[in-house]
C-alpha positions in Angstrom: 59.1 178.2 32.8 56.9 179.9 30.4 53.9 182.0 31.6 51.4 180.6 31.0 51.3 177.8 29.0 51.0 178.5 25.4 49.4 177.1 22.0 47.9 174.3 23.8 44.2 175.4 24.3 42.3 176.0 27.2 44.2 176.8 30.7 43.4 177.0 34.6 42.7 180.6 35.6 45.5 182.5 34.1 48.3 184.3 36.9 47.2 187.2 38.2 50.7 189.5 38.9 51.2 192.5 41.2 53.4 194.9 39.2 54.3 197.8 40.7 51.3 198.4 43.0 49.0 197.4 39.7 47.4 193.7 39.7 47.4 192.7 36.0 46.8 189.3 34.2 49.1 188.4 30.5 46.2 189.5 28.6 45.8 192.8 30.7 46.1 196.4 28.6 49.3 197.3 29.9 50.7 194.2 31.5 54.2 194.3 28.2 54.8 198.1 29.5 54.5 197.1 33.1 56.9 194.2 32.8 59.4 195.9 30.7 59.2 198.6 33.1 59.8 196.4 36.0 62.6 194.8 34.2 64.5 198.2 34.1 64.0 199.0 37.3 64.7 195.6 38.8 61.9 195.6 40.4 60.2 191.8 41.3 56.6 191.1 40.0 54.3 188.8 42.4 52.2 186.1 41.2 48.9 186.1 43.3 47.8 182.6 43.3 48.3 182.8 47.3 48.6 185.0 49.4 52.4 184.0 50.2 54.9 183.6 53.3 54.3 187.4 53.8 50.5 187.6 52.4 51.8 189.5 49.0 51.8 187.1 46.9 55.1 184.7 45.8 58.1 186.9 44.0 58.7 186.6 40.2 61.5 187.9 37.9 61.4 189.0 34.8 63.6 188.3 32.1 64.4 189.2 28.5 64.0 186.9 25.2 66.9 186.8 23.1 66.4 187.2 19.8 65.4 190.4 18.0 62.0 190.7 19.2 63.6 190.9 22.9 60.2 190.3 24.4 59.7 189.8 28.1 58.4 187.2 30.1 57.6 186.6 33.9 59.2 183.3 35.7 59.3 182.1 38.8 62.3 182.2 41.0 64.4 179.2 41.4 62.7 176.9 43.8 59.7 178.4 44.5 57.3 176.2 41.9 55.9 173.9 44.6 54.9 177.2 46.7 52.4 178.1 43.9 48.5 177.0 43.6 48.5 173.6 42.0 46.4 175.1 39.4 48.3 178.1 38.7 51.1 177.7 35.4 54.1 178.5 37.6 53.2 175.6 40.2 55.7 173.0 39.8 55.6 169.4 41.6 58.4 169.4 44.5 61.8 168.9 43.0 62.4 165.7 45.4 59.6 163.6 43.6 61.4 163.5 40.1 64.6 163.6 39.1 64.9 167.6 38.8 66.1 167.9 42.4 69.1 165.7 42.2 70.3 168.3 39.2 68.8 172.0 40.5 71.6 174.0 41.3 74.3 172.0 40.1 73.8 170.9 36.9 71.1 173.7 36.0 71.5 176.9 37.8 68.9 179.5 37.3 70.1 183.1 37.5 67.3 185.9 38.2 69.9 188.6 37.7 70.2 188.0 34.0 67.5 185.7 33.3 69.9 183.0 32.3 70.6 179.5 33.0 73.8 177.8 32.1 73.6 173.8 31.8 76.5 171.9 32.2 76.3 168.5 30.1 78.2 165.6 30.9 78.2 164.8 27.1 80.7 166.5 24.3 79.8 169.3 21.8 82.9 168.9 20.0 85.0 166.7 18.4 88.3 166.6 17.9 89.4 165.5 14.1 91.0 161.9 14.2 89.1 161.0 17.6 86.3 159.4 18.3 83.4 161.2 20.7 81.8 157.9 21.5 81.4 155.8 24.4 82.3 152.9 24.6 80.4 150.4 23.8 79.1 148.1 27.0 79.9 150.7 29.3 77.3 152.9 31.4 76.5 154.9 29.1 76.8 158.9 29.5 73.6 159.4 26.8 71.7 157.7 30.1 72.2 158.0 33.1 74.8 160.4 35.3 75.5 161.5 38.3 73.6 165.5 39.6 76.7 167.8 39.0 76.2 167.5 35.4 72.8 166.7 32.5 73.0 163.6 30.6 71.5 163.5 27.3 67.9 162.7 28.7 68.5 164.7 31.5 68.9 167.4 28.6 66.3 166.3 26.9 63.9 165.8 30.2 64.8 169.1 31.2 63.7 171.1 28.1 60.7 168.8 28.1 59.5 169.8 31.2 60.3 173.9 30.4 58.2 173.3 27.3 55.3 172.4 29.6 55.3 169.4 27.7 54.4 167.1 31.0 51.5 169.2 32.0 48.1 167.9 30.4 44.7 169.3 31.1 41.6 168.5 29.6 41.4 171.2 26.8 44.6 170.2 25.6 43.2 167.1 23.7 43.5 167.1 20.1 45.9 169.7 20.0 49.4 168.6 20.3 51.3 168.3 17.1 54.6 168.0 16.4 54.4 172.0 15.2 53.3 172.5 18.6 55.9 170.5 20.9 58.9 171.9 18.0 57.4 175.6 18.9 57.4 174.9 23.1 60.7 173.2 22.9 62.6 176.3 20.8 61.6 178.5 23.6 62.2 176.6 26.3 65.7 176.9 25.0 65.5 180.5 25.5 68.3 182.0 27.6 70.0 178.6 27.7 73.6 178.4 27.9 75.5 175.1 27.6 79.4 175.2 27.0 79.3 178.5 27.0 77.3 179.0 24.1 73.6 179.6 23.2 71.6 176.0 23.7 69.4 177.3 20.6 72.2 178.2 18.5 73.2 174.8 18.8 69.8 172.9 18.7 68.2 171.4 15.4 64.3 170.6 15.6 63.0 169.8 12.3 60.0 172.0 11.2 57.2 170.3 9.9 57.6 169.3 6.4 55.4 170.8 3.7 56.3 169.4 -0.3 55.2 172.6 -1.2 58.3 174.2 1.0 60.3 171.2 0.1 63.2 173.2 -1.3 62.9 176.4 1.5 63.0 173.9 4.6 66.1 172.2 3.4 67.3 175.4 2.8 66.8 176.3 6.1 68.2 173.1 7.4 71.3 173.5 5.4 72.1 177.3 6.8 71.6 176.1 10.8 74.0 173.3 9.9 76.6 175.2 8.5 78.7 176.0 11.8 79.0 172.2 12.6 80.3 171.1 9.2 83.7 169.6 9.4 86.7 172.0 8.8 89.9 170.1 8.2 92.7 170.8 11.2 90.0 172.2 13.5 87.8 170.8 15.9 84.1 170.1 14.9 81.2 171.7 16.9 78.8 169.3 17.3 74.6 169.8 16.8 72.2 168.8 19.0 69.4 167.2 17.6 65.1 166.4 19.0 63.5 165.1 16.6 60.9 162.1 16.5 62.2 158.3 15.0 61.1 157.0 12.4 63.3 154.2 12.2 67.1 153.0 12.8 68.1 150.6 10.4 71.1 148.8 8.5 71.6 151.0 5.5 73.3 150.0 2.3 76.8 151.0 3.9 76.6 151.0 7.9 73.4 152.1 9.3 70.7 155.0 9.6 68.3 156.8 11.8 65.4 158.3 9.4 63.7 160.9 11.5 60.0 162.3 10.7 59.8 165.6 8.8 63.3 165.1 7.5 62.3 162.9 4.1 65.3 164.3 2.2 68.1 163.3 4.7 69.0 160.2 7.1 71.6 160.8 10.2 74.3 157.8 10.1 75.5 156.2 12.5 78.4 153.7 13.2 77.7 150.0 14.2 79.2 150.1 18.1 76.2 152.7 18.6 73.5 150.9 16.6 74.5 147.5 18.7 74.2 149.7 22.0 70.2 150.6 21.4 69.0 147.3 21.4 70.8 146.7 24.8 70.3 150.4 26.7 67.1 150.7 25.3 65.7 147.4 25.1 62.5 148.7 27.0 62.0 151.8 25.7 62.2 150.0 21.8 59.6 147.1 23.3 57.2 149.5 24.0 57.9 151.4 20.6 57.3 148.4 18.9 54.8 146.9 21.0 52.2 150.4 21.2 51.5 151.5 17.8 49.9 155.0 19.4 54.0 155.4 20.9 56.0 158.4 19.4 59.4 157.9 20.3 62.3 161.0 20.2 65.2 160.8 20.0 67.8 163.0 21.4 71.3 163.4 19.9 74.8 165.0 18.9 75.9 165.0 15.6 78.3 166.1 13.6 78.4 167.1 9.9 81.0 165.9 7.2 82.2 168.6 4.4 80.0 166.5 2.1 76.6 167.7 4.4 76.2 164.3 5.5 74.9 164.0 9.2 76.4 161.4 11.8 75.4 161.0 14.9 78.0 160.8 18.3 75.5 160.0 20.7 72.4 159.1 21.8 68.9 158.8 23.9 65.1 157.8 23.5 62.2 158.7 25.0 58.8 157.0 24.2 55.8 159.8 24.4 52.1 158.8 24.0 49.7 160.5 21.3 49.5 163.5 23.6 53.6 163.7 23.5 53.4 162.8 27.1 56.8 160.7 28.4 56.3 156.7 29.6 58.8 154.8 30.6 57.0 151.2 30.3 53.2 149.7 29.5 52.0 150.3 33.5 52.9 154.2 33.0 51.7 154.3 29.9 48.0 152.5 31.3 48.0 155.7 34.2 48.5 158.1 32.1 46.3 157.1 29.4 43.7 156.6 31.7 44.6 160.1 33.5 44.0 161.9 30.1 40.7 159.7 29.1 39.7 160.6 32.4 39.6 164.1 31.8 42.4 164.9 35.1 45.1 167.6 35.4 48.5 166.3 36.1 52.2 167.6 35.4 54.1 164.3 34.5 57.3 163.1 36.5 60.5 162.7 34.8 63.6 161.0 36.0 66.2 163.3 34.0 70.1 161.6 35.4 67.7 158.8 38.1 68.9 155.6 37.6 66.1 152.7 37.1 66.3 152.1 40.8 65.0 155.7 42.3 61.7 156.2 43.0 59.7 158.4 40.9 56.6 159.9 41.0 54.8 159.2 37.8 52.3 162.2 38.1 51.2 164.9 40.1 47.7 165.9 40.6 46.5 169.3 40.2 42.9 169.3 40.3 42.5 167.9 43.8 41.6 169.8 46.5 44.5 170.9 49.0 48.3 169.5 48.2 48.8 168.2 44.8 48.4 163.9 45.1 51.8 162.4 43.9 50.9 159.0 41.7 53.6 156.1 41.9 53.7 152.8 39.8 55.8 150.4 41.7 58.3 148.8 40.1 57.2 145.0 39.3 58.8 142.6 41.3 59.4 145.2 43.9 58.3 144.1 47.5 59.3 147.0 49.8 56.8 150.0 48.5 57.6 152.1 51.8 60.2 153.3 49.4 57.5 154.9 47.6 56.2 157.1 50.4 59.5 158.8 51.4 60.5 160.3 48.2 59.2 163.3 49.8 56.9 165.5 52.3 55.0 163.4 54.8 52.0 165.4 54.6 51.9 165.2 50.5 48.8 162.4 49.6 50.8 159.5 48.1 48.8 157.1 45.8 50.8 154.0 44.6 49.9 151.2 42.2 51.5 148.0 42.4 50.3 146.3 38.9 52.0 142.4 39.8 49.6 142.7 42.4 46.8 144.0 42.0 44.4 146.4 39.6 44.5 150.1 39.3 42.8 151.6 42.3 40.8 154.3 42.3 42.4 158.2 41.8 42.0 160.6 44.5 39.1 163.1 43.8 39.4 165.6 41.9 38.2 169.4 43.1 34.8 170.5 41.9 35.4 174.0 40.7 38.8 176.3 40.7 38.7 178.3 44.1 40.1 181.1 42.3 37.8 181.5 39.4 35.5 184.3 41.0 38.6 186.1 42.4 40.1 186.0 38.6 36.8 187.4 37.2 37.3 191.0 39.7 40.7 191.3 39.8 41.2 191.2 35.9 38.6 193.7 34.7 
């Protein structure tokens, strides 16, 4: 979790922090001394957004940026998102309403001691020279779904998503997403990853937007970040792990090819069991692709990288995004959130990460209403029992749930009329 949210526009009151006896917002003279200072000392900052269990606020951490800048940044402690305002950047929806609390602590463990969080991935990152990494084909598929000791591929891809503040939309944020944008959120959301033991950013590719004019510099640059995965005969091949957006995946003139946007100059291949496999694990996710001319779709993937700097790819997932580069799993979610965004409404969007298509999830929480934060479902069609709905999580947490075989969207809870906090914001931050 970043704080706060960055290059999207406008924001909620920004966090206030008690560091060391001083109360200091991000922008605050002072506030990059104070939190390296703390970070030396190993001393915890407090985000003020409420008063907390013990009236001081809710404990932070700080923890250090790699790379040679080694900036600082304040995050919240593992578990504690749900404790925070709904309209503060550190709240985060309960982990029991999306698929984040079946992998917390086992698949992703968070440590506040060195600012790190290892991953473990249920998918390769190598492959071994004569052997296929690949599934097979028909079976349940890895790049999918898995169980919570380990991230599958969209899990992966859910989980950066979601540290990229990528599912939180407020108002100011229209018009302002690019693909620049989400590329810049998702590299430091990858920040003090570890996966297999190495850096997740040493071994994630995100194309930078294209420019003819920097044609020959981007591939350049492309190139250089691939150079550790390409093939070395008699030693295993590190794979790459690739987010980019589709553009298409097609029969080429010799097997087949996924052409990716910002990435004119080279196609990743692929071999025909995995091409086969999309139409049938993704058959919804494509429909709607097809279907929704407004739908981004990303792709997540490994690849590896022959001696001849041609790209293949091992595995694979999709996610569909709307024009805001907000995730939807069908047309239903796609008509809430649109009408969330048109609206003008705050929400943090639910993700299922490892959830099978069975689970409940909540599509959306609401952070503009007064008290707890709403939780929005959209029941399955076809699916009689909604009680299943309301237990995902706290009793006392307002549950809205829209059954679209049945019957139109209802209304949206109400929405608070100012921020609370505003006028306490104003004094403290002089």
């Amino acid at each position: 979790m970043h704080e706060p949210t960055l290059g999207d526009g406008p924001t909620a009151p920004a966090s206030v922090y008690e560091v060391a006896g001083q109360r200091l917002e991000v922008a605050s003279r002072g506030f990059a001394e104070a939190v390296a200072d703390a970070h030396a000392a190993h001393r915890r900052p407090r985000c003020m957004c409420v008063g907390g269990f013990d009236g001081r606020g809710i404990e932070m951490y700080v923890a250090r940026l790699a790379g040679p800048s080694e900036d600082f940044i304040v995050k919240r402690m593992p578990n504690t998102g749900s404790h925070h305002a709904t309209d503060c950047p550190s709240y985060e929806p309960p982990p029991e309403s999306s698929g984040l609390g079946q992998v917390l602590g086992s698949a992703i463990t968070e440590d506040p001691a060195t600012g790190e969080t290892i991953l473990k991935l249920d998918f390769s990152m190598s492959k071994i020279a004569g052997r296929s990494a690949m599934p097979t084909a028909g079976g349940d598929s890895d790049s999918v779904a898995s169980g919570g000791t380990k991230l599958s591929l969209r899990g992966l891809l859910h989980y950066l998503w979601d540290q990229a503040d990528l599912t939180r939309w407020q108002p100011g944020f229209a018009g302002r997403r690019t693909w620049g944008t989400v590329r810049k959120h998702l590299l430091m959301a990858a920040e003090n990853k570890i996966a297999r033991g190495d850096s997740l950013c040493a071994q994630l590719y995100i194309p930078e937007v294209f420019s003819v004019d920097q044609r020959d510099a981007i591939n350049a640059r492309r190139i250089a970040q691939w150079s550790p995965a390409i093939a070395v005969p008699g030693k295993p091949q590190h794979l790459m792990l690739l987010i980019a957006e589709v553009k298409e995946i097609v029969p080429a003139r010799y097997g087949f090819k996924a052409a990716v946007k910002h990435v004119p100059d080279q196609a990743f291949a692929l071999d025909e069991q995995l091409y086969r496999r999309l139409g049938r694990r993704f058959e919804s996710e494509l429909a709607l692709w097809g279907a929704a001319e407004d739908i981004h779709m990303v792709m997540v993937a490994t690849f590896s990288v022959a001696a001849a700097g041609i790209p293949t790819i091992m595995e694979l997932s999709l996610m569909p995004v709307t024009r805001c580069w907000l995730p939807v799993e069908d047309g239903f979610e796609k008509q809430l959130i649109e009408r969330l965004v048109a609206d003008g409404r705050s929400f943090v969007k639910g993700l299922r990460y490892n959830l099978g298509p069975e689970s409940a999830l909540a599509s959306a929480t609401l952070t503009d209403c007064e008290g707890s934060a709403p939780l929005l479902f959209v029941a399955h069609v076809g699916v009689e029992d909604s009680g299943r709905y309301l237990q995902v999580c706290d009793p006392l947490v307002p549950v809205w749930l829209w059954n679209p075989s049945s019957e139109a969207m209802p209304s949206l809870p109400r929405r608070r009329q100012h921020h609370p906090r505003a006028a306490e914001f104003a004094v403290e931050c002089r």
